[in-house]
C-alpha positions in Angstrom: 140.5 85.0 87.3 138.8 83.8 90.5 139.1 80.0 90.5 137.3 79.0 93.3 134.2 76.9 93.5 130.7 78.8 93.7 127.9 76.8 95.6 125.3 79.1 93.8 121.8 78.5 94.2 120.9 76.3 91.2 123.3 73.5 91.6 121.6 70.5 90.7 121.6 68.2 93.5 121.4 64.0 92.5 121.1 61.1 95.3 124.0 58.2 93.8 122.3 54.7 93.8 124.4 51.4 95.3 125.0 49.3 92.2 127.5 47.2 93.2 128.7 45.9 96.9 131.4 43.9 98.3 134.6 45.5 97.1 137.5 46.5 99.1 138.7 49.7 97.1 137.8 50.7 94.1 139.8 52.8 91.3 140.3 53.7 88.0 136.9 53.4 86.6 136.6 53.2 82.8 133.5 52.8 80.8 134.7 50.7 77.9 132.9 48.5 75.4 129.4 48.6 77.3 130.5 47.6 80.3 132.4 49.5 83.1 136.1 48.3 84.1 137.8 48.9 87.7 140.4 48.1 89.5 140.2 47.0 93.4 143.3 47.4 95.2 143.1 44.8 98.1 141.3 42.1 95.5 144.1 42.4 93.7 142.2 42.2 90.7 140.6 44.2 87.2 136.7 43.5 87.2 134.2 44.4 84.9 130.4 45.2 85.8 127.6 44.6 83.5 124.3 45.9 83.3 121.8 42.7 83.0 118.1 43.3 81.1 116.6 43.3 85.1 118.8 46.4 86.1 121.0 44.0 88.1 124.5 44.2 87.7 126.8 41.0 87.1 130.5 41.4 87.9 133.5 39.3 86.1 137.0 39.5 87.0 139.1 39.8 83.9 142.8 39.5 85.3 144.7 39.0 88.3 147.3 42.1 89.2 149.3 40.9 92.7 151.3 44.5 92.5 147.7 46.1 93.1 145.9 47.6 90.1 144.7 51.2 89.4 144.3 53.3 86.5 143.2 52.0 83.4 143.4 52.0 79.1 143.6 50.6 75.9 146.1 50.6 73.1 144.6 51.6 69.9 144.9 47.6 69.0 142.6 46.8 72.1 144.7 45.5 74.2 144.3 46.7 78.0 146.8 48.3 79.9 147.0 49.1 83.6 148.6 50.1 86.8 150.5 47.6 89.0 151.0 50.2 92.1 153.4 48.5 94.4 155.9 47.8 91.9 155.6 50.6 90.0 154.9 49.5 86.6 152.3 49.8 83.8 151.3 45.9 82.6 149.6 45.0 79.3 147.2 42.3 79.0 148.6 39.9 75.8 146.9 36.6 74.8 149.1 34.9 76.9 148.8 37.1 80.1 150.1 40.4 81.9 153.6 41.7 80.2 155.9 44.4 81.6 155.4 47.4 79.3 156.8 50.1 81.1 158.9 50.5 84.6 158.3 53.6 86.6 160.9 52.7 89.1 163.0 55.2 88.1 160.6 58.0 88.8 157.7 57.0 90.4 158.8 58.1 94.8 155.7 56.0 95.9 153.4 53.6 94.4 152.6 54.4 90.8 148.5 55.5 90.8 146.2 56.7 87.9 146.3 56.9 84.6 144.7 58.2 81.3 145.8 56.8 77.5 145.5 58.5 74.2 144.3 57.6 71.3 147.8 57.3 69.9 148.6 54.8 73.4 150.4 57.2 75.0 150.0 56.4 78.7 149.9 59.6 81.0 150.8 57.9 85.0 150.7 60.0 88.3 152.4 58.4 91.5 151.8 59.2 95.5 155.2 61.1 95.8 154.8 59.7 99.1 153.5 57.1 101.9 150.6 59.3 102.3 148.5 57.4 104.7 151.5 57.1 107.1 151.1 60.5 107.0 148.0 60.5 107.5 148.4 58.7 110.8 150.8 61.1 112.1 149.6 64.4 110.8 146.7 66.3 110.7 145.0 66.7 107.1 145.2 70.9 107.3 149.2 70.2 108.3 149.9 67.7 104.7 147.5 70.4 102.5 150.2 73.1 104.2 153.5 71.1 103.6 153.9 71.9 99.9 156.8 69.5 99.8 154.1 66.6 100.8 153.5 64.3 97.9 155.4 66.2 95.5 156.1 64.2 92.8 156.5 64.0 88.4 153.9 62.9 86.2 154.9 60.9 83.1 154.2 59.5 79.6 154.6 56.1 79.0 155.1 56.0 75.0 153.2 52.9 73.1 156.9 51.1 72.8 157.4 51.2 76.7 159.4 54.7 76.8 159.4 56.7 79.7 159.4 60.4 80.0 158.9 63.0 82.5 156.2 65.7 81.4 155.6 67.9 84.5 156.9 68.3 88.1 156.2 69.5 91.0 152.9 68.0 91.0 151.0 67.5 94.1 150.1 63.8 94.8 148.6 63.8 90.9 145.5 61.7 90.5 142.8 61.4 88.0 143.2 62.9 84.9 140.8 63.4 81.2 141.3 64.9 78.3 139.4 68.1 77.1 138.9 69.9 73.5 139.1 66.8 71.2 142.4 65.8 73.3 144.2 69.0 72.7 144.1 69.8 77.0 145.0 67.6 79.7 143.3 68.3 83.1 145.1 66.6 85.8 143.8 66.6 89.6 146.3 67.8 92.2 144.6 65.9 95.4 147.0 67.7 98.2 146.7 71.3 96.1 142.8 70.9 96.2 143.1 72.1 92.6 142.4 70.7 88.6 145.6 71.6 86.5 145.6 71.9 83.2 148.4 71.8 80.2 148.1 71.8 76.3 148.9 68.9 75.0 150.8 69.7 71.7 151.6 67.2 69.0 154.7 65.1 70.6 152.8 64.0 73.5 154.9 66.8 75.6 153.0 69.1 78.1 152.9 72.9 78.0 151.2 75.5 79.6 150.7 74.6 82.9 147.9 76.8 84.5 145.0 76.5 87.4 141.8 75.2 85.1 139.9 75.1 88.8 140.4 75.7 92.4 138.4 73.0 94.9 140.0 74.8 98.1 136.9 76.4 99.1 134.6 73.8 99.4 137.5 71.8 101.1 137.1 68.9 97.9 140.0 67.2 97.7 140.1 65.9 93.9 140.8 62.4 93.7 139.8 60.3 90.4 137.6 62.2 87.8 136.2 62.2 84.5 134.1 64.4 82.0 130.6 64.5 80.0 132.5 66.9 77.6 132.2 70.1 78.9 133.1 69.8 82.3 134.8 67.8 84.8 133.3 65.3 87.4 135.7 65.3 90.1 135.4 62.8 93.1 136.2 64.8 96.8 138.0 61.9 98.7 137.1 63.8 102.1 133.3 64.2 101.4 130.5 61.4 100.2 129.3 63.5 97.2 130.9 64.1 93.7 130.9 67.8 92.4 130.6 69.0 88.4 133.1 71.7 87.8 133.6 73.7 85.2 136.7 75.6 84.1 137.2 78.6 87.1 135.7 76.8 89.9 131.9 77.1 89.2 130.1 74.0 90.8 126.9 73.4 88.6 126.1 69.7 90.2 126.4 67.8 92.9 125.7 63.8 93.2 125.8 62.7 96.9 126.4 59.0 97.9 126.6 57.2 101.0 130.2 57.5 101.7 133.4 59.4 100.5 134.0 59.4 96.7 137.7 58.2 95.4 136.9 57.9 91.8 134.3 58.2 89.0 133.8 57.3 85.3 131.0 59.2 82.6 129.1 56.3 80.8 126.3 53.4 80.3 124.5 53.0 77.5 123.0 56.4 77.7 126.4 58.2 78.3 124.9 60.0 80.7 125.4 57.7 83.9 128.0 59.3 86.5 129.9 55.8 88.2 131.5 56.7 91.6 133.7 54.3 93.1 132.8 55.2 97.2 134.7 53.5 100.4 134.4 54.4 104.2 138.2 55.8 103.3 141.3 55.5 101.8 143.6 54.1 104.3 144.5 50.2 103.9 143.4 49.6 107.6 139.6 50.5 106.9 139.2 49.0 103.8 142.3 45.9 103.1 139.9 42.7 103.1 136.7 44.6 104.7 134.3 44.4 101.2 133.6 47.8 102.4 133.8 49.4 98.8 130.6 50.2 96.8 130.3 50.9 93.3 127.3 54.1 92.9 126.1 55.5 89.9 123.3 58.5 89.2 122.0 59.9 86.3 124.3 63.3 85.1 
C-alpha cells in the first residue's frame, strides 16, 4: 500500500485565526467540558480558554506544574491528569492538589511528553528518547530523521492504580496520539519517522499489530501533537505553519495554515467542528522560554 501523502487538487485549504496570544509554548490541547485545556511549558502552568458571548476568549489557569506540563486527561471520576516532563511523572489533580500517580523514571530516557487516556483511565505516555534540541543545535534536521537510533524510545500505559507498563518500542520520539474505531485502534505520531503508527488496542490495554496507518515523509510534515474529527487524523507538522488532514494511507484532504509552525492541535468548541492549533516560532527553549511568543489558532474543519 502506498502510504505517502497526496497533495491532490481538491484539498481544502482554511486560513487558522489568532485566538489567543501571549504564551510561551503551548501543548497538549484538549477540548473538555466546553472549554479547551493546555499546557504551557515555560509558564509552568495548565490553562483553560473560554469562549465569551463577544467571540473573545478568557483564559484561567487551573494549576501550577513546576516539572513542566504536557499532555493531558481525565479519570473516568473527573479528576485531571497530566504530564510533569522534567521529572518524568504523570500528576493527578485531587481536592487538595497535584499527587504523584505514576513515575516514568524507570523508562522514560528524556522528558516524559504527550499523552492520551481511555475511557477506562488508562494513561498511554510517549517520552523524547532524547535531548532533541541539543541535537538540534549540533546536527542538521535531514542528519536526526537519518539516525534511526535518534529519539528511539518506549511508549507506555500508565494503569488507573499508578502501574507502569511498556506497550511498544522502538518508537521514534512518540508524540501525539488519538484513538480511532470506538477506541479499538491507537494512532500514535512518530515525529523523527515522519510517519502515524497504528496498533489495535485489544481488551487488556496491551498493544498489537503495529503497522504504518500514514506516511508524512513526502510532504516533509513532521507529526507532532494531533487529534481527530472521527474519521481522520489532524496532525500538526512542527517544521511548517499549517496543519494537514490525513486519512489512513497518506491521502491529504485539508490543509489549515496559520502564522507560524504548528506543535499541537485539539477537534472541538461547541460546534465540534473547530480545529485548535497550538503555533510557536519553534520548539527550542531558546526561542520561546519566557518570550510569550506562543499563539493559540483555531479554524473551522
Amino acid at each position: 500500500m502506498d502510504t505517502g501523502p497526496v497533495a491532490r487538487e481538491g484539498v481544502v485549504m482554511t486560513n487558522a485565526t489568532v485566538i489567543k496570544d501571549g504564551l510561551d509554548f503551548g501543548e497538549g490541547p484538549r477540548w473538555h467540558d466546553g472549554r479547551l485545556w493546555f499546557s504551557d511549558f515555560y509558564r509552568h502552568a495548565v490553562y483553560t480558554l473560554t469562549e465569551a458571548e463577544d467571540g473573545t476568549w478568557a483564559e484561567e489557569r487551573v494549576v501550577d506544574v513546576p516539572g513542566q506540563p504536557s499532555g493531558l486527561g481525565w479519570l473516568p471520576d473527573g479528576r485531571l491528569l497530566l504530564v510533569s516532563m522534567t521529572d518524568k511523572k504523570v500528576m493527578r489533580l485531587d481536592e487538595g492538589g497535584l499527587v504523584e500517580h505514576a513515575d516514568l523514571s524507570g523508562h522514560a530516557h528524556f522528558h516524559a511528553n504527550d499523552m492520551l487516556v481511555d475511557g477506562q483511565g488508562r494513561a498511554y505516555v510517549g517520552n523524547f528518547g532524547y535531548d532533541l534540541h541539543a541535537d538540534m543545535d549540533s546536527r542538521d534536521i535531514p542528519d536526526i530523521l537519518a539516525d534511526e537510533s535518534a529519539g528511539s524510545t518506549v511508549l507506555v500505559r500508565v494503569d488507573p492504580d499508578g502501574s507502569v507498563a511498556v506497550v511498544a518500542e522502538d518508537v521514534r520520539f512518540p508524540n501525539g496520539m488519538v484513538f480511532l474505531d470506538g477506541g479499538r485502534t491507537l494512532v500514535l505520531a512518530e515525529t523523527l519517522r515522519l510517519q502515524l503508527t497504528a496498533f489495535d488496542v485489544e481488551a487488556d490495554g496491551s498493544l498489537t499489530n503495529r503497522r504504518v496507518w500514514a506516511s508524512t515523509m513526502g510532504s516533509m510534515a513532521a507529526p507532532d501533537g494531533i487529534a481527530t474529527d472521527g474519521e481522520a487524523v489532524w496532525a500538526t507538522t512542527a517544521l511548517h505553519a499549517k496543519v494537514i488532514r490525513v486519512v489512513e494511507g497518506g491521502e491529504i484532504t485539508d490543509e489549515i495554515h496559520t502564522s507560524q509552525p504548528t506543535f499541537a492541535c485539539a477537534v472541538g468548541g461547541d460546534d465540534g467542528r473547530t480545529v485548535f492549533v497550538m503555533t510557536a516560532p519553534s520548539s527550542s527553549p531558546h526561542d520561546v522560554d519566557g518570550k510569550s511568543v506562543g499563539r493559540i489558532e483555531a479554524a473551522q474543519a
